[in-house]
Residue frames as qw, qx, qy, qz and C-alpha x, y, z in Angstrom:
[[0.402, -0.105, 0.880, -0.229, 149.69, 72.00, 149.19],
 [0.424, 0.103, -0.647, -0.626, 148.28, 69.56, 146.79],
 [0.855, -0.140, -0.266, -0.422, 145.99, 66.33, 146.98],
 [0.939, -0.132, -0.300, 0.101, 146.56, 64.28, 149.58],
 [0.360, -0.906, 0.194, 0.110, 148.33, 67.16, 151.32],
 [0.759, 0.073, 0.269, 0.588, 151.52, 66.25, 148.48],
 [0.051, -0.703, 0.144, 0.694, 153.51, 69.44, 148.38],
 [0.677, 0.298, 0.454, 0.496, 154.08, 70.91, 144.82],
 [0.296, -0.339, 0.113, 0.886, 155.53, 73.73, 143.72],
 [0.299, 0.824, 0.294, -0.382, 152.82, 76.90, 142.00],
 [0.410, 0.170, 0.451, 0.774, 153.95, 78.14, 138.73],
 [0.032, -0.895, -0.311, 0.317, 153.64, 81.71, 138.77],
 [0.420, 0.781, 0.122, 0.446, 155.01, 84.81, 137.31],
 [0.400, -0.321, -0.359, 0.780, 157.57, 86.42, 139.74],
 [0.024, -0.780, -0.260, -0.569, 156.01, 89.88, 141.06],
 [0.474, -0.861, -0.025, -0.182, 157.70, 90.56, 143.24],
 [0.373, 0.762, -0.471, 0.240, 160.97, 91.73, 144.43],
 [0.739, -0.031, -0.540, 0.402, 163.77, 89.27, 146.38],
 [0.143, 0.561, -0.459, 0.674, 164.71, 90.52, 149.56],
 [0.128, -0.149, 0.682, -0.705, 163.92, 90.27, 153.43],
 [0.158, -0.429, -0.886, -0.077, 160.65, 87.96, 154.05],
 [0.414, -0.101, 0.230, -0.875, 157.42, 89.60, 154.92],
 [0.599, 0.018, 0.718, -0.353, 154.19, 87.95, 155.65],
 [0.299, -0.127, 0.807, 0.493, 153.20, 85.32, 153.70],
 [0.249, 0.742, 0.617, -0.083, 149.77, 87.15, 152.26],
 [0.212, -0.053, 0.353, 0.910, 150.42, 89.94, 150.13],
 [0.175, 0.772, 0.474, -0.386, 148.11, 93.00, 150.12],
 [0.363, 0.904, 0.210, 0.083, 147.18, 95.60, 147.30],
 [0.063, -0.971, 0.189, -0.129, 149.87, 98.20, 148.92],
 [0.887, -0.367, 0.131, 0.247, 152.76, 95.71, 149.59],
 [0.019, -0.749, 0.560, 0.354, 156.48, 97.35, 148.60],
 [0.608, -0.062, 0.709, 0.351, 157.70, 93.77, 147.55],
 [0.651, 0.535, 0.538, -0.005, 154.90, 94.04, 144.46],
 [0.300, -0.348, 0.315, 0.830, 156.94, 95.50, 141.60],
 [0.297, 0.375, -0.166, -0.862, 155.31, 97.71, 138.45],
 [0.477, 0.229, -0.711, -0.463, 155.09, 95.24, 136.24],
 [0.175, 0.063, -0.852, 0.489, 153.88, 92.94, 138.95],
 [0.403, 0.394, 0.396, -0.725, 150.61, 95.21, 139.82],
 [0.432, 0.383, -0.310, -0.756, 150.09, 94.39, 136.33],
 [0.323, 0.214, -0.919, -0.077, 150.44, 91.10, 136.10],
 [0.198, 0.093, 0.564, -0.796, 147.94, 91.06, 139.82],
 [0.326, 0.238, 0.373, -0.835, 145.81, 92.76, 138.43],
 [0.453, 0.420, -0.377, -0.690, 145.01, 91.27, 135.30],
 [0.918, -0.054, 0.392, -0.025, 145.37, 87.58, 136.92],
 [0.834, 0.499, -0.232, -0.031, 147.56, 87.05, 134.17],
 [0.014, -0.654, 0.668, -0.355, 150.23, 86.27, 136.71],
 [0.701, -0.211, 0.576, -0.363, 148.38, 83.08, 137.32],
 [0.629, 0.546, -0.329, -0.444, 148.59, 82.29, 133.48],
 [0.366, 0.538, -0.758, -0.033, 151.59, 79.63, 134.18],
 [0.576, -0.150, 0.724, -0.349, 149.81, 77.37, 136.62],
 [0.796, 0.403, -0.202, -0.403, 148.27, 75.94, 133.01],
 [0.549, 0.299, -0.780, 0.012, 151.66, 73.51, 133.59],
 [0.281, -0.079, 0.768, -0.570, 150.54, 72.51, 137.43],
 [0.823, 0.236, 0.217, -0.469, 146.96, 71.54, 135.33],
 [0.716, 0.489, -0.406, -0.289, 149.01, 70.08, 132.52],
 [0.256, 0.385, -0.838, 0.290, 151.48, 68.02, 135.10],
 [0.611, -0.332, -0.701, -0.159, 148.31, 66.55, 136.42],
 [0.361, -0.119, -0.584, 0.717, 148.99, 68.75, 140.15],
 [0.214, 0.336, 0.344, -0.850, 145.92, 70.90, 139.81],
 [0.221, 0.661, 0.689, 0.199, 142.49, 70.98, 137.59],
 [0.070, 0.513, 0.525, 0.676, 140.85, 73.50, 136.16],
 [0.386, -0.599, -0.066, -0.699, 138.53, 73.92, 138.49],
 [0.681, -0.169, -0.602, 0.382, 138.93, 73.25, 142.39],
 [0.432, -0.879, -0.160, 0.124, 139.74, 74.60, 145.56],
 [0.363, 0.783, -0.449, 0.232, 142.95, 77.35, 145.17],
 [0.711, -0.119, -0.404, 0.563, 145.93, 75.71, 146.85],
 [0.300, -0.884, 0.211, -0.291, 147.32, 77.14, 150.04],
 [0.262, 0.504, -0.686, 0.456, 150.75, 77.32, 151.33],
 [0.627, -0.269, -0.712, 0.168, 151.28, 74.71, 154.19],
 [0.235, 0.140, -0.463, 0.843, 151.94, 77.35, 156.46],
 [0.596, -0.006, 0.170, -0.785, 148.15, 78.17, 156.85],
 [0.761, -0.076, -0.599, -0.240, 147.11, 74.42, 156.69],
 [0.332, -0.542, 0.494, -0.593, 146.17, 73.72, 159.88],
 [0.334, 0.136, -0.922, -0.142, 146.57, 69.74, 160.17],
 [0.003, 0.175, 0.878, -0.445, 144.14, 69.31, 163.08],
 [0.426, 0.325, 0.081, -0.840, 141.40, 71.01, 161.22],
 [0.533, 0.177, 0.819, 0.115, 139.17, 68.38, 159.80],
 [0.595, 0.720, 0.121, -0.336, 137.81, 70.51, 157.09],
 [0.270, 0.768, -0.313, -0.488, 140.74, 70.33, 155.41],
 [0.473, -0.103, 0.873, -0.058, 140.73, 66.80, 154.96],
 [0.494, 0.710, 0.476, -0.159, 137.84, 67.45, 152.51],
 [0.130, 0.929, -0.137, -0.319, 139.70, 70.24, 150.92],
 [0.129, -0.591, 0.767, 0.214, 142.83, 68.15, 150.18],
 [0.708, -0.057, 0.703, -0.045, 141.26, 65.36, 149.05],
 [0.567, 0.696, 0.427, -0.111, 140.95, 67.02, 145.87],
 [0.554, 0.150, 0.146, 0.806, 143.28, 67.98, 143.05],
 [0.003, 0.644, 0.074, -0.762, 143.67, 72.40, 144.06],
 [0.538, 0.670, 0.362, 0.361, 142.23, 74.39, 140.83],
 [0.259, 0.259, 0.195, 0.910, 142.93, 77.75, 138.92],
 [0.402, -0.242, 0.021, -0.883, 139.40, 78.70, 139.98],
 [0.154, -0.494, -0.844, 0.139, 136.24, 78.07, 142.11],
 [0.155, -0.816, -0.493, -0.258, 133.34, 79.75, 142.89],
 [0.450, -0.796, -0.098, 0.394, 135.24, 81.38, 146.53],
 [0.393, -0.502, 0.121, 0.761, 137.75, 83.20, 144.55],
 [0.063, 0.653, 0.486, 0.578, 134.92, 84.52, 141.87],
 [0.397, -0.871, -0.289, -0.029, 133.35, 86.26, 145.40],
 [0.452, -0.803, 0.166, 0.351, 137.35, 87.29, 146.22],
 [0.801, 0.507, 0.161, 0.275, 138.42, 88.43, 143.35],
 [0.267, 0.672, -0.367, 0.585, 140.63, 91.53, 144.32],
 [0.789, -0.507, -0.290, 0.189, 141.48, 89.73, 147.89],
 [0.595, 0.261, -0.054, 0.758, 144.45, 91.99, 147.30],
 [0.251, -0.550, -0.186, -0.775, 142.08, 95.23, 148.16],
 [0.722, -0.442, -0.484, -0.225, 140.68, 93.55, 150.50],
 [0.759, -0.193, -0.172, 0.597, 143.98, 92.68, 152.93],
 [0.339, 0.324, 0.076, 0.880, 145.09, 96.49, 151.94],
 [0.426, -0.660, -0.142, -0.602, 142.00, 97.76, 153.94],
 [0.781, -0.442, -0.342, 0.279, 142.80, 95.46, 157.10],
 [0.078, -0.882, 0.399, -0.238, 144.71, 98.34, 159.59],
 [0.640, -0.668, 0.373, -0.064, 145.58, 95.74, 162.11],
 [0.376, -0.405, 0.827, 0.108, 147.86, 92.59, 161.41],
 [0.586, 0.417, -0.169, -0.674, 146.97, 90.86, 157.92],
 [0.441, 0.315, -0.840, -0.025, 148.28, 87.95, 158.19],
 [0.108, 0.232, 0.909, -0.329, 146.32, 86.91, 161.47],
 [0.561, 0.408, 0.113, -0.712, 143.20, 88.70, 159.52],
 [0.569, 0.343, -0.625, -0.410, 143.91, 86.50, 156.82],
 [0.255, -0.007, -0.965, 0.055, 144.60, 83.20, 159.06],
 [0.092, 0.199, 0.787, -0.577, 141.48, 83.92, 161.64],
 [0.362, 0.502, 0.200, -0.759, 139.00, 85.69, 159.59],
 [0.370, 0.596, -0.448, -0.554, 139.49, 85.44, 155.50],
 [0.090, 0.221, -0.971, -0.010, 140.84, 81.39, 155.78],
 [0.208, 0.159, 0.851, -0.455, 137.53, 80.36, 157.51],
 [0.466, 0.545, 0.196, -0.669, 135.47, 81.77, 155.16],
 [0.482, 0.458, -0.677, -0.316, 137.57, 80.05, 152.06],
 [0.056, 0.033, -0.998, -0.010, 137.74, 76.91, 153.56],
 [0.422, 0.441, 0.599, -0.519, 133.62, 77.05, 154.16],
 [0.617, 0.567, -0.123, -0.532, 133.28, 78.00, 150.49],
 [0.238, 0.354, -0.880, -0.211, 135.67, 75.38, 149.24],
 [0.237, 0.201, 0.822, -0.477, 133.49, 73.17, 151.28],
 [0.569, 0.529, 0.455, -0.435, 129.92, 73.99, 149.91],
 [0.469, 0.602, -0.494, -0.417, 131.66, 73.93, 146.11],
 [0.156, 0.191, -0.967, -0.058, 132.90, 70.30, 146.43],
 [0.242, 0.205, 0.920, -0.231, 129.64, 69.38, 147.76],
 [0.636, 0.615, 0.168, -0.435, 127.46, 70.70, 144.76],
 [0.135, -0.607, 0.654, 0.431, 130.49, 70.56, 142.81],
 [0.802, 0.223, 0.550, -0.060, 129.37, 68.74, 139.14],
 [0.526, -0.045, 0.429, 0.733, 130.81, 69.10, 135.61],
 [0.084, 0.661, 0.545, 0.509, 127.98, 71.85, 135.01],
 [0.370, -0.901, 0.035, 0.222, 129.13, 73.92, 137.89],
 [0.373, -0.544, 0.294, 0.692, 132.75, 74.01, 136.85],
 [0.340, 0.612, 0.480, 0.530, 131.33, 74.44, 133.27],
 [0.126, 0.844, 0.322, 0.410, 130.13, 77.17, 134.56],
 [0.379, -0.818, 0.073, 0.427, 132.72, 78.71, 136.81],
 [0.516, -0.089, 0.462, 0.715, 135.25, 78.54, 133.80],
 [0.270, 0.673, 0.487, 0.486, 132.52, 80.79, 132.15],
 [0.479, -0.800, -0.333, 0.142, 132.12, 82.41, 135.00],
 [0.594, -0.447, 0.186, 0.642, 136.24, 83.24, 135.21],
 [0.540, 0.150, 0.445, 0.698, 136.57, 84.05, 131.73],
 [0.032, 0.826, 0.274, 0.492, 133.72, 86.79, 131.68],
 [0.190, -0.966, -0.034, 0.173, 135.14, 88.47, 134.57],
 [0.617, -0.212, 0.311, 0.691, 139.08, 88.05, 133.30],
 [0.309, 0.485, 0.455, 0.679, 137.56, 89.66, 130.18],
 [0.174, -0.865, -0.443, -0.160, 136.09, 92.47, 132.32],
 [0.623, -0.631, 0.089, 0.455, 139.30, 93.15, 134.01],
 [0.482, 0.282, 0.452, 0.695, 140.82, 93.39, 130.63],
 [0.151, 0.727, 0.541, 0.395, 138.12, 96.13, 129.89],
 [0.507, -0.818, -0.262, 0.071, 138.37, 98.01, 132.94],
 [0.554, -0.700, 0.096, 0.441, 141.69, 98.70, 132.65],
 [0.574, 0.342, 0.471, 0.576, 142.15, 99.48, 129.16]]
């Protein structure tokens, strides 16, 4: 979901394999997530193609991450705030959740209502305090912010 709650469509890397639906959050350990896939994950570099969603004027740089409508809960006034803004590539909340993947993979119970009751409230509360500090010397520095850990990820797994 974009600004002004206009759908648009994520440019992504496929990682994952076609078949029967599962839920729509996708942990570390999911089957779907194919070899090349975990790579792609892990390295963010599966996010690499959203550069045309910034370039088609449907996302920024820096912002809150878009979220499928399915977890947009219309009667929730925060997200009114959240949407009013063009979704980014980064923000501060998904510096703090960077392997959310890991994260979801620990959950025993049901990850998808961990994700909508627990995980969701906590992103939409950071998106929140980012848009209200939120100047061109904060997202200066989250884009630094992204790039030294992307480059760490690099390192780490080399």
């Amino acid at each position: 979901m974009g600004r002004s709650r206009v759908p648009f469509t994520l440019v992504k890397f496929r990682t994952m394999r076609n078949g029967p639906g599962g839920p729509g959050v996708t942990a570390g350990d999911d089957r779907r997530i194919t070899s090349v896939g975990r790579v792609l994950r892990r390295t963010k570099l599966d996010e690499l193609p959203e550069l045309w969603n910034v370039l088609q004027g449907e996302m920024s740089l820096v912002g809150p991450r878009p979220e499928s409508p399915r977890y947009i809960v219309a009667a929730e006034p925060r997200w009114n705030r959240v949407l009013s803004v063009r979704p980014g590539l980064t923000d501060p909340t998904t510096l703090t959740l960077l392997d959310e993947e890991a994260l979801l993979a620990a959950v025993a119970g049901d990850r998808e209502e961990f994700y909508v009751e627990e995980l969701l409230p906590k992103k939409l509360d950071g998106y929140l305090d980012y848009l209200d500090r939120r100047t061109w010397r904060t997202d200066l520095r989250v884009i630094g912010q992204t790039l030294t850990n992307l480059a760490g990820v690099g390192r780490r797994r080399s």
